[in-house]
C-alpha positions as CSV (number, residue, x, y, z in Angstrom):
1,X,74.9,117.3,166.4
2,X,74.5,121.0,168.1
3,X,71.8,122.7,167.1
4,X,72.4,126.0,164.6
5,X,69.3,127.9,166.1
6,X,70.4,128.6,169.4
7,X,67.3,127.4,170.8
8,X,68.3,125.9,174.6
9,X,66.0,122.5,174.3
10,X,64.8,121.9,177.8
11,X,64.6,117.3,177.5
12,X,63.4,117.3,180.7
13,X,60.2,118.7,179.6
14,X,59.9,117.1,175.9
15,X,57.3,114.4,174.9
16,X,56.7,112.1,172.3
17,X,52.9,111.3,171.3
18,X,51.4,109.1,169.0
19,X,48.5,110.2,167.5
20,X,45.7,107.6,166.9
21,X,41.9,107.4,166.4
22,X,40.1,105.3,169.5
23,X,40.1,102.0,167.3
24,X,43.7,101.6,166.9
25,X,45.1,99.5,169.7
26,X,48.5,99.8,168.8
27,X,49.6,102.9,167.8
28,X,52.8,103.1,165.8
29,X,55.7,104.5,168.7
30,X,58.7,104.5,166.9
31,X,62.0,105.1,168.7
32,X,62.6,109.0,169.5
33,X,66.0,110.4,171.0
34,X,67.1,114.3,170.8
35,X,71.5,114.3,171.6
36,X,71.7,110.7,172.3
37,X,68.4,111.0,175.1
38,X,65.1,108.8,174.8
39,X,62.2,111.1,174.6
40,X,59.2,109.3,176.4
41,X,56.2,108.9,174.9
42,X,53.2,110.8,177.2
43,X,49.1,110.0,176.1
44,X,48.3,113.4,176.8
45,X,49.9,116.7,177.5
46,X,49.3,120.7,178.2
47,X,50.9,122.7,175.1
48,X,50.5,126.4,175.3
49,X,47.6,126.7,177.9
50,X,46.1,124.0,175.7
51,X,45.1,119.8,176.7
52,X,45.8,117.3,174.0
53,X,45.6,113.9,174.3
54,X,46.9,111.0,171.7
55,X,43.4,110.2,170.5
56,X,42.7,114.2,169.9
57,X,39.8,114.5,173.1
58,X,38.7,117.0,174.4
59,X,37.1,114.8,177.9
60,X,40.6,116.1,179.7
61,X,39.8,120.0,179.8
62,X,36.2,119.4,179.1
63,X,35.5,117.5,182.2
64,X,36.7,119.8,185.0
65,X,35.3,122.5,183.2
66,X,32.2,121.5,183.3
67,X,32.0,120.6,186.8
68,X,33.7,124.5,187.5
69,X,30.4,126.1,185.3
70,X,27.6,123.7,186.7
71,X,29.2,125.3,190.7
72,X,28.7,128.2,189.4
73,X,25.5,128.1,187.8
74,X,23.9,126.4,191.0
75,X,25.0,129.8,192.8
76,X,24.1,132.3,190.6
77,X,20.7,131.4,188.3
78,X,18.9,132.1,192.1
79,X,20.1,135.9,191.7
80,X,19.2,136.1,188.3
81,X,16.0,137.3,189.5
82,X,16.6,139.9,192.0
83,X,19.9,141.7,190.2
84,X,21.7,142.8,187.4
85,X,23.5,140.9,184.9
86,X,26.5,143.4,185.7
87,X,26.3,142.2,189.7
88,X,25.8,139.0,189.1
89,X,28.9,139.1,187.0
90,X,30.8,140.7,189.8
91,X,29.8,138.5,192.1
92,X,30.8,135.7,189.7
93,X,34.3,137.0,189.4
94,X,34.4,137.3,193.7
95,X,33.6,133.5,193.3
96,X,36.6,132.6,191.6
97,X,38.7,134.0,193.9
C-alpha cells in the first residue's frame, strides 16, 4: 500500500522500540514491517537531538554530560577568583572548541 502523504520514508533509518519499566524482562516485541520490510527493534535511539532508551533513562545523555561539565569545572572554578563571570564565560566557550 503507497502511502497518500507523500512523505519519502527513509527504512534504512526506522526503529522499533518497546517501551518497558526496568522490571519487565520480557517486553512485548510484536512483529513490525513498513512495505513488506522488518523494522528492527533498537533499545535506545537519538530522536530530534534527543536520547531515549526502551526503559525511558536518561544514564545515555546524562553520562557523557556529566563527564563534559566536571572537565570544565576543574578548569574554570580556579579563575573564578581572579576574573569576571563574562571572561570566564569566554574562555569557557574557547574550551569547547
Amino acid at each position: 500500500m503507497v502511502p497518500k502523504d507523500n512523505i519519502i520514508r527513509n527504512t534504512g533509518k526506522t526503529a522499533a522500540m518497546s517501551f518497558h519499566t526496568k522490571q519487565n524482562r520480557f517486553p512485548i516485541t510484536p512483529k513490525v514491517t513498513f512495505r513488506n520490510m522488518d523494522i528492527a527493534y533498537k533499545s535506545g535511539t537519538k530522536f530530534l537531538g534527543i536520547h531515549i532508551t526502551k526503559n525511558l533513562k536518561c544514564n545515555v545523555r546524562v553520562c557523557p554530560l556529566s563527564l563534559q561539565l566536571s572537565e570544565v569545572s576543574c578548569f574554570i572554578k580556579p579563575l573564578n577568583k581572579s576574573m569576571s563571570s563574562c571572561m570566564i564565560r569566554i574562555i569557557y566557550h574557547l574550551k569547547k572548541l
